[in-house]
PATOR-184238 format. One record per residue (C-alpha): residue number from 1; x negated, y, z. Coordinates in steps of 0.2 Angstrom, whole numbers. Layout:
<recs>
- rolo	east	north	up
- NUM	X	Y	Z $
...
</recs>
This chain:
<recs>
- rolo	east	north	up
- 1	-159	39	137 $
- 2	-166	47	121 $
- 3	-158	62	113 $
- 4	-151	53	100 $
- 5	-144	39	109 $
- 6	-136	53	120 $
- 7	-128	61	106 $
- 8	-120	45	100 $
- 9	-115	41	117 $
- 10	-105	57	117 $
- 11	-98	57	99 $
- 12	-91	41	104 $
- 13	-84	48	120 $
- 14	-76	62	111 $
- 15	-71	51	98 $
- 16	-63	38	111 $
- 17	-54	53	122 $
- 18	-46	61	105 $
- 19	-39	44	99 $
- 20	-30	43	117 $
- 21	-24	61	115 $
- 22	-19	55	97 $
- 23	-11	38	104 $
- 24	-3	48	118 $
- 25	5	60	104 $
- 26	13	45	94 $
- 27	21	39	109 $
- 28	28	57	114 $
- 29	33	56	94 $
- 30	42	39	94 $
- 31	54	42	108 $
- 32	58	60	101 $
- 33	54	61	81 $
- 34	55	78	77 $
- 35	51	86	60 $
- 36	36	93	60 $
- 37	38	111	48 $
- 38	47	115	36 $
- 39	51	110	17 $
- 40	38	120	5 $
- 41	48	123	-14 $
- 42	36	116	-29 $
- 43	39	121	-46 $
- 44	33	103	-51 $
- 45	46	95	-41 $
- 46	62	105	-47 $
- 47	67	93	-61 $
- 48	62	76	-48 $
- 49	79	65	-49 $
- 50	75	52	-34 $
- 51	71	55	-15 $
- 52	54	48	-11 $
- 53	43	46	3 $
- 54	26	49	1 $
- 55	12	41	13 $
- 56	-5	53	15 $
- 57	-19	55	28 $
- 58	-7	68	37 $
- 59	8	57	36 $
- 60	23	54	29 $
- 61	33	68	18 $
- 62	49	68	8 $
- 63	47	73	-10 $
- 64	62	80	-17 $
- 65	68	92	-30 $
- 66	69	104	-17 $
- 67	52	103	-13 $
- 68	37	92	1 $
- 69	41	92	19 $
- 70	34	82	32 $
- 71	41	69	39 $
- 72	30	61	51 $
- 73	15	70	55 $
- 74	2	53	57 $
- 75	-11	45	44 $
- 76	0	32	38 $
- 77	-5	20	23 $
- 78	9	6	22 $
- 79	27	12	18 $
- 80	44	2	16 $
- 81	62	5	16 $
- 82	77	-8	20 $
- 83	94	-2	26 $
- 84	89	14	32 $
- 85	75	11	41 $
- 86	58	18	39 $
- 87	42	7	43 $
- 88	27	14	41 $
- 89	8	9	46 $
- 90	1	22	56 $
- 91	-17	21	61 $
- 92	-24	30	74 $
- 93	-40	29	85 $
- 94	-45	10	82 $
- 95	-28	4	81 $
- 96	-15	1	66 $
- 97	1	0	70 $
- 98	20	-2	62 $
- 99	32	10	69 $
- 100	51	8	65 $
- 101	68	18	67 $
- 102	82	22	56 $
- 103	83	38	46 $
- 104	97	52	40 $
- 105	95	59	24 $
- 106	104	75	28 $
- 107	104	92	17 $
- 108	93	100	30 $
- 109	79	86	25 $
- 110	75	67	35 $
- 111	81	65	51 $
- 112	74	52	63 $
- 113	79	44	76 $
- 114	71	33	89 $
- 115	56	25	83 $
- 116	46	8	92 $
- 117	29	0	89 $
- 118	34	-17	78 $
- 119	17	-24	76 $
- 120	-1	-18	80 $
- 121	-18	-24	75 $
- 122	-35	-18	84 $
- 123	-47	-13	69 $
- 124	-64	-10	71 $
- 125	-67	1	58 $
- 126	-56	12	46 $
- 127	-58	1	33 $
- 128	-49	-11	43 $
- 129	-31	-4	45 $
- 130	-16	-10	38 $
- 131	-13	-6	19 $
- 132	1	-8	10 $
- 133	16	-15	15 $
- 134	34	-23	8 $
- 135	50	-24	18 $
- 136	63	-37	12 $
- 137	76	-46	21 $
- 138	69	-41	37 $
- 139	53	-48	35 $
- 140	37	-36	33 $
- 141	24	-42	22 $
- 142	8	-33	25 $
- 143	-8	-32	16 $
- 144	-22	-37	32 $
- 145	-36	-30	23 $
- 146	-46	-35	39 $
- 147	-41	-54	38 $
- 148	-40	-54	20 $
- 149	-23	-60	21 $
- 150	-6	-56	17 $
- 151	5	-56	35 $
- 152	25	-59	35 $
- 153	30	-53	51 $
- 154	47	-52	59 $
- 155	55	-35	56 $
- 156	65	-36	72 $
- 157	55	-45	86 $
- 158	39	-39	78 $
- 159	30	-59	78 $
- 160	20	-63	68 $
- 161	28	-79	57 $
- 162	12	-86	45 $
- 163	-2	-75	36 $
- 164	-8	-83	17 $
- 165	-26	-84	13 $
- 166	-25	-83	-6 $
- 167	-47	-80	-7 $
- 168	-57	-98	-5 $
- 169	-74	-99	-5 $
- 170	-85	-109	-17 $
- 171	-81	-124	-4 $
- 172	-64	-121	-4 $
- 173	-63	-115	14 $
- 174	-52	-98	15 $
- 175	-58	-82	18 $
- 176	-52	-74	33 $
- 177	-62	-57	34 $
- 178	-63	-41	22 $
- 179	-72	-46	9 $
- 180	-62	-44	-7 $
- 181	-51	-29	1 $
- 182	-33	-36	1 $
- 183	-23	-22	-1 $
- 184	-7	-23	-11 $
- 185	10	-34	-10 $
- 186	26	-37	-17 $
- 187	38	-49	-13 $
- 188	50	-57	-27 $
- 189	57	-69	-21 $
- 190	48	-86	-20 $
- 191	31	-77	-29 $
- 192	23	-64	-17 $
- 193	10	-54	-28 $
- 194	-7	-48	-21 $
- 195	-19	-35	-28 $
- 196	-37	-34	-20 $
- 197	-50	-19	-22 $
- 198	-66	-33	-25 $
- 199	-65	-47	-35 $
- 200	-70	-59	-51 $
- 201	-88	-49	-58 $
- 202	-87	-31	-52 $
- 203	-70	-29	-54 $
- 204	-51	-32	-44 $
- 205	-38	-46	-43 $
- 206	-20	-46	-48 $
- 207	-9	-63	-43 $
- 208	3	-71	-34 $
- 209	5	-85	-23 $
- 210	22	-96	-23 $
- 211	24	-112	-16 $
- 212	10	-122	-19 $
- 213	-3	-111	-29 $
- 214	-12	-95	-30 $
- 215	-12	-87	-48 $
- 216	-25	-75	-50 $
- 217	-30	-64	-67 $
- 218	-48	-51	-66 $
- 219	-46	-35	-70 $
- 220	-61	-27	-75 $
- 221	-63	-11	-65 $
- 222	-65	-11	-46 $
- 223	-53	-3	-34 $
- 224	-34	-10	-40 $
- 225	-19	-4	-29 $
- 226	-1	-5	-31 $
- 227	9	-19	-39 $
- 228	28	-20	-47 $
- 229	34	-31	-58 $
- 230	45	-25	-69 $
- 231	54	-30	-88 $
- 232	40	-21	-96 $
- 233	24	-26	-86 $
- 234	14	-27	-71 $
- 235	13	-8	-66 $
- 236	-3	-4	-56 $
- 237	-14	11	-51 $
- 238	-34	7	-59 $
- 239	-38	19	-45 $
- 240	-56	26	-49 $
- 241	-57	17	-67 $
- 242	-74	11	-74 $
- 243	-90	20	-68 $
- 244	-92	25	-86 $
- 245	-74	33	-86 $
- 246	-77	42	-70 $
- 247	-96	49	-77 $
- 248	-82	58	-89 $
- 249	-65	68	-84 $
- 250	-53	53	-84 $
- 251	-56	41	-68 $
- 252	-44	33	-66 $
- 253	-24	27	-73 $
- 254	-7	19	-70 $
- 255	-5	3	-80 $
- 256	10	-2	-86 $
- 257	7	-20	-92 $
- 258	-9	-14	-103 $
- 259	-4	3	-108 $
- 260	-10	19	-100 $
- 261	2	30	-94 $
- 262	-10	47	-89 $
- 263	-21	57	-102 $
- 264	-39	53	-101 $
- 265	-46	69	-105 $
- 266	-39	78	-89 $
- 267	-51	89	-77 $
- 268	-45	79	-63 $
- 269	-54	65	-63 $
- 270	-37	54	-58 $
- 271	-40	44	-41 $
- 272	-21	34	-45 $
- 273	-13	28	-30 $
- 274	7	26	-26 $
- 275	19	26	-38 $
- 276	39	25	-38 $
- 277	52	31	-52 $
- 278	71	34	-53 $
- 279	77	31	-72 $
- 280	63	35	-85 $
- 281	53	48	-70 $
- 282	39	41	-63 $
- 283	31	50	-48 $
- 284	9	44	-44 $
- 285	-2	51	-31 $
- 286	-17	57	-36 $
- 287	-28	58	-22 $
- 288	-44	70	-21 $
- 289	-58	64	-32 $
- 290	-74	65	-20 $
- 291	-87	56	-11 $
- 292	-83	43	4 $
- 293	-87	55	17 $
- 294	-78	71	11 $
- 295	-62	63	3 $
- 296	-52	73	18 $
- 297	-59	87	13 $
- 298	-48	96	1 $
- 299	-32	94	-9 $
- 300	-25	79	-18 $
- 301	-9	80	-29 $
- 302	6	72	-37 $
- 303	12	68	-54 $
- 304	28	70	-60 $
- 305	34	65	-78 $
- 306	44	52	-89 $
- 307	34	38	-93 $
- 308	21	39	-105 $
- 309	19	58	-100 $
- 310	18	72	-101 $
- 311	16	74	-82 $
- 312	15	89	-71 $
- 313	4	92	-58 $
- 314	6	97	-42 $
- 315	-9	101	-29 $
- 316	-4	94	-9 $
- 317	-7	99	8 $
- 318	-14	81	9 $
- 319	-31	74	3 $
- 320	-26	55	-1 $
- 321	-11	48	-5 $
- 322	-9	29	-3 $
- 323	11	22	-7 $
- 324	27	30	-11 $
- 325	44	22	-10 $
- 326	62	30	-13 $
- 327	73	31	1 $
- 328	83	15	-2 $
- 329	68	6	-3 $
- 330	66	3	-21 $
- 331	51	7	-31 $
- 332	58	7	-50 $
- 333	74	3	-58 $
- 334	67	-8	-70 $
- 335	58	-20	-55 $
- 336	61	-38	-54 $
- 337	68	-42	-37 $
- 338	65	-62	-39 $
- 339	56	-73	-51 $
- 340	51	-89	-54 $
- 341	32	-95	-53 $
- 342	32	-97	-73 $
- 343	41	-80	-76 $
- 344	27	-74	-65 $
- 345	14	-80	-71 $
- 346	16	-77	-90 $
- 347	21	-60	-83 $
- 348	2	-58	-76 $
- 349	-5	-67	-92 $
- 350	4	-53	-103 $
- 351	-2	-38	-91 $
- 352	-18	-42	-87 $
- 353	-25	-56	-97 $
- 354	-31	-76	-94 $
- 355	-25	-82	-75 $
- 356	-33	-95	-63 $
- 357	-22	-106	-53 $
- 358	-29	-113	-35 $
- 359	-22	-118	-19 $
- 360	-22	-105	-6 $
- 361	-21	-108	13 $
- 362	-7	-104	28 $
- 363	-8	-101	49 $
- 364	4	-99	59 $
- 365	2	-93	77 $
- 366	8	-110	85 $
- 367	-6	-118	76 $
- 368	-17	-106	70 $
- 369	-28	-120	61 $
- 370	-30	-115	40 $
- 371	-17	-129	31 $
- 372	-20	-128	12 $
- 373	-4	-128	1 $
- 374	-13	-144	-9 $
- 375	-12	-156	7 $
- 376	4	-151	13 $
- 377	11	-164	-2 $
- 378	26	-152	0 $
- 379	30	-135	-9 $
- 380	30	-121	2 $
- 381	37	-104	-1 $
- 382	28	-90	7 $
- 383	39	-74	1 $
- 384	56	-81	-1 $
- 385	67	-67	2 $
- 386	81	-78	7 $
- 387	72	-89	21 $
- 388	55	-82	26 $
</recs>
């Protein structure tokens, strides 16, 4: 064997013995949660109303007035909240899994108890894992970047109930692998909303699917995460912005509806992703502004402020963020919990600009054949928070 092929041969040993020694960990972790650290006080954080939970590449923490502390010390992307439980989507070696178990919000910071493994996908690569993800009525939604789909799954037994192909090809047949980078979801009532990183010409995808159609509008910039409807707009992170923006200092921004919310003349070069609010405060993650292969290598941030700014800034522990969620489960006061498919849709017309509507297409595991929501002759209603 050649030098080189032995070296690979060896990086992929080591890399296989350090995610059973990371797997191993999370299992030790589940049965027993226990804090990892201490709280660290941040000036930034001293006027922060709402609790939050913050998801990074070093896991969860707990943003408070009193400062970040770790929660749970695994790369997690997804985050949800319902009825005091925490789910979050932990990806380790090449698995992504949701992990459960009630939480206590004590003065002495989050306690946990017993966590379990509710679902778990086998990725090939880290682009693979599970995104974002929504919790509501004991269904988790989960944004399968590797299947292209959006997965409601069963919060207690952990099956999986149907997964919606909202992308078709120019035949019409569904997309089922990461091409357009699913990555976002919401459920309000019978309209599911969707973002996805690729889509239209050079740019990302805001929509929703209700019961028989998928609604879709382009945005221009790639790289769109995050997605709340709220009774003053569509809010979502423009995560890297245009390449133009980010040959400048700006990057990228938080929309809500069409109006910026961060300066653009900032050093930072703003890499926007994860955003929750109590009243008028908004909290964003900013994660660190670098090239693909040295994103882990530095500090990333938060930003704190009312709408609209001004925002402080507060350098992390943590390179990337990817979601934050408040502690009951809510990401602003002013979201819309359920809507119709027409308060939807002129919702993302108003936000974003001109929409598209098309069928999209469901599985379920009993069949697992594509059905599309235009032969069915019935509606159906993939995010109902009262029956999925």
């Amino acid at each position: 064997m050649t030098t080189p092929l032995l070296r690979l041969a060896a990086s992929h040993l080591k890399d296989a013995a350090g995610g059973a020694r990371d797997l191993w960990r999370l299992r030790g972790f589940l049965r027993r949660p226990k804090v990892p650290g201490s709280g660290t006080p941040a000036e930034a954080l001293r006027g922060l109303r709402g609790r939050y939970f913050v998801s990074t590449d070093r896991g969860i923490y707990l943003a408070t007035r009193a400062g970040l502390s770790p929660v749970l010390p695994f790369g997690t992307f997804g985050v949800g909240v319902e009825d005091g439980t925490l789910y979050a989507s932990v990806n380790l070696a090449n698995w992504s899994l949701i992990v459960a178990g009630a939480f206590h919000d004590t003065p002495d910071g989050i306690r946990l108890d017993p966590m379990r493994v509710v679902y778990q996908l086998e990725t090939k690569y880290h682009s693979d894992r599970i995104h974002q993800i929504y919790v509501r009525n004991r269904t988790i939604y989960v944004a399968n970047t590797r299947k292209n789909s959006v997965d409601l799954v069963d919060a207690d037994s952990g099956a999986l109930k149907t997964s919606l192909y909202p992308i078709t090809d120019a035949s019409g047949f569904p997309i089922s692998a990461d091409q357009n980078h699913l990555n976002s979801v919401y459920a309000a009532g019978d309209v599911l909303w969707f973002t996805t990183h690729n889509g239209g010409h050079i740019g990302s995808l805001l929509g929703f699917m209700d019961g028989t159609d998928v609604v879709t509008a382009g945005f221009p910039n790639r790289g769109v995460h995050d997605i709340v409807p709220t009774s003053q707009g569509l809010v979502f992170s423009d995560t890297f912005g245009s390449k133009k923006a980010r040959d400048l200092r700006g990057g990228g921004n938080l929309y809500i509806g069409r109006t910026p919310q961060l300066p653009t003349d900032s050093d930072l070069g703003y890499v926007v992703r994860g955003v929750a609010g109590r009243g008028d405060e908004m909290l964003i993650g900013h994660s660190l502004n670098a090239k693909r292969q040295d994103r882990f290598k530095g500090n990333g941030g938060l930003l704190v402020g009312p709408r609209g700014g001004p925002f402080q800034y507060l350098a992390t522990p943590f390179s990337q963020v990817y979601d934050i969620v408040r502690l009951d489960g809510g990401k602003l006061d002013d979201e819309i919990p359920a809507m119709t498919s027409a308060e939807a849709e002129r919702l993302l017309a108003d936000s974003v600009g001109p929409v598209t509507r098309a069928a999209y297409h469901i599985t379920t595991p009993s069949s697992g054949e594509f059905v599309s929501t235009h032969e069915t002759g019935e509606p159906r209603a993939p995010a109902s928070a009262s029956g999925a």
